[in-house]
Structures are given as structure tokens and as C-alpha cells.
C-alpha positions as a Markdown table, in Angstrom:
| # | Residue | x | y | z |
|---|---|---|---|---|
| 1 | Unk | 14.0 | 19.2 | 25.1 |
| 2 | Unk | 15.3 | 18.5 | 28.7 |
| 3 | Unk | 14.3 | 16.4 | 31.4 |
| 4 | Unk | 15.9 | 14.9 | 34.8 |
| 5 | Unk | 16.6 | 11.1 | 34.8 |
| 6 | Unk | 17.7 | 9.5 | 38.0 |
| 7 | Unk | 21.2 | 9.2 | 38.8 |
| 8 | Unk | 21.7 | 5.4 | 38.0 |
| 9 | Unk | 20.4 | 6.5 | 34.8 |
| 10 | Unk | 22.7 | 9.0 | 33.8 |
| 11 | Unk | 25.3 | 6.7 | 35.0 |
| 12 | Unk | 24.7 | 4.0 | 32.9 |
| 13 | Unk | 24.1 | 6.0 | 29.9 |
| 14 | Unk | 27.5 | 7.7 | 30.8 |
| 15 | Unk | 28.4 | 4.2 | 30.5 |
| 16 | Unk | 27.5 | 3.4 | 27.4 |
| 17 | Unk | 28.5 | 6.3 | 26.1 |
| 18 | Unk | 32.0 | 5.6 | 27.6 |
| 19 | Unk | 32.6 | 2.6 | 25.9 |
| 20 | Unk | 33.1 | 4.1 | 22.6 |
| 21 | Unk | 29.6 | 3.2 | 20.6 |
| 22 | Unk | 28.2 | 6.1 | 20.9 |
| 23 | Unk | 29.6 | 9.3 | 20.9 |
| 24 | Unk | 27.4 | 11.2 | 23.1 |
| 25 | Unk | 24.3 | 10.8 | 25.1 |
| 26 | Unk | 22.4 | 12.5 | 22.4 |
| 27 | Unk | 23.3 | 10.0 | 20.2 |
| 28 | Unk | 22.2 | 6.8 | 22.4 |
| 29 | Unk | 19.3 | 8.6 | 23.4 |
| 30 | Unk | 18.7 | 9.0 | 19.2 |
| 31 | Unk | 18.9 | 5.1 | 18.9 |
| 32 | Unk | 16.7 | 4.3 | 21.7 |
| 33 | Unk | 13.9 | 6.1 | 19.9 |
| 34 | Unk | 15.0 | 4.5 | 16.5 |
| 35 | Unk | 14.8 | 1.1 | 18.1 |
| 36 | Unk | 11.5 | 2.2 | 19.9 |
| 37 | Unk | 9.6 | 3.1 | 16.2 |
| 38 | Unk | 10.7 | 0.3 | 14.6 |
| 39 | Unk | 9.6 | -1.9 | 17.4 |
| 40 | Unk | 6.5 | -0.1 | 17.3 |
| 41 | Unk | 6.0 | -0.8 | 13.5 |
| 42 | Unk | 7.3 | -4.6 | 13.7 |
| 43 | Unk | 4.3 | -4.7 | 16.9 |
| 44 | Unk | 1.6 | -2.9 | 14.0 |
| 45 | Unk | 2.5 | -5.3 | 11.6 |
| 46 | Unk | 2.3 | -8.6 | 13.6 |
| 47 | Unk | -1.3 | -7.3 | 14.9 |
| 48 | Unk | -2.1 | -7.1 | 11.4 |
| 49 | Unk | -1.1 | -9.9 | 10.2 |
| 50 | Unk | -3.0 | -11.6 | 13.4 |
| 51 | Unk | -6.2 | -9.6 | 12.4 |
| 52 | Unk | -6.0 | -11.1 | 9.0 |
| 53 | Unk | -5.8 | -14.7 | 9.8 |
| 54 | Unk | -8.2 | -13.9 | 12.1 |
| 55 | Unk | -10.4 | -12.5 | 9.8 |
| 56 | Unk | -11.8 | -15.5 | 8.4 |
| 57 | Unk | -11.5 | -17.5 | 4.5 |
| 58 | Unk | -9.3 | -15.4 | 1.8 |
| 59 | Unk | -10.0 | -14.3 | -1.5 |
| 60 | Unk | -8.2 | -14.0 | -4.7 |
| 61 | Unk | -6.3 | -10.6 | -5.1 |
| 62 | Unk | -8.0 | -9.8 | -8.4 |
| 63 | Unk | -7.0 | -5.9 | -9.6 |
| 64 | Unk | -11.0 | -5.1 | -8.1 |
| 65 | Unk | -10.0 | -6.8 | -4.7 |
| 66 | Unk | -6.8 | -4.9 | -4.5 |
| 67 | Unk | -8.5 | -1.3 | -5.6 |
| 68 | Unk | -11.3 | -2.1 | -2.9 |
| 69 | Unk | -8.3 | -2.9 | -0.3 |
| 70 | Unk | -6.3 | 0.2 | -1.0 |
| 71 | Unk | -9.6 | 2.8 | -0.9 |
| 72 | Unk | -10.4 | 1.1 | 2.4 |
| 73 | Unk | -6.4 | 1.6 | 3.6 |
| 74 | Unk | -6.6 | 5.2 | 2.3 |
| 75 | Unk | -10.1 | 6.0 | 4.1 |
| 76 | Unk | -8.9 | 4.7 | 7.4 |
| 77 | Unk | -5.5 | 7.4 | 7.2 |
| 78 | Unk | -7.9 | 9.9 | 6.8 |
């Protein structure tokens, strides 16, 4: 993969790269997209949870409740 960054960008990545945490730019660039994903999940996760107390009154997680739940989760990854 290759693409052109603007020089202030390669210059601050030279940076950080300079100042001994990372040992090359393939390695910030590598941690940057780690932080991205899990940023991305924590942002999935806090929707959910909004969604669901948004949703309206609970119910109690009998072993029925859970199957339905699961099935539900599985049929929407399909």
C-alpha cells in the first residue's frame, strides 16, 4: 500500500518516529489504525448501550430471553 501525505505530515511522523517510541513509520502508522478500531468498537458499544436504554422497560434474562437475544444477534451478522 502507498500513498502521498503532505509534507508537514511526514514531518511530524518523522517526528515521532524520532523520538524513540516507535521504531519506524510503519509502526506508528500500525498504532493509529489499532487506536482507530478500538475507538470504532468503544463508539459501537456506547450506541448500543444508548439504543438499549432507549429501548424502553427491561425484562428478566431468563435462559428463553437470552436464546431469543442471541438468534436475533446471529440473524443480524448474517
Amino acid at each position: 500500500m502507498s500513498f502521498a501525505l503532505p509534507e508537514n505530515m511526514r514531518d511530524y511522523i518523522d517526528a515521532r518516529v524520532s523520538d524513540g517510541r516507535y521504531g519506524n513509520t510503519s509502526e506508528y502508522l500500525r498504532e493509529l489504525i489499532r487506536r482507530d478500531q478500538h475507538e470504532q468498537a468503544a463508539q459501537r458499544l456506547r450506541d448500543l448501550i444508548a439504543d438499549g436504554l432507549a429501548s424502553g422497560e427491561g425484562r428478566e434474562a431468563t435462559d428463553d430471553v437470552i436464546a431469543e437475544l442471541r438468534e436475533r444477534a446471529l440473524d443480524a451478522d448474517a
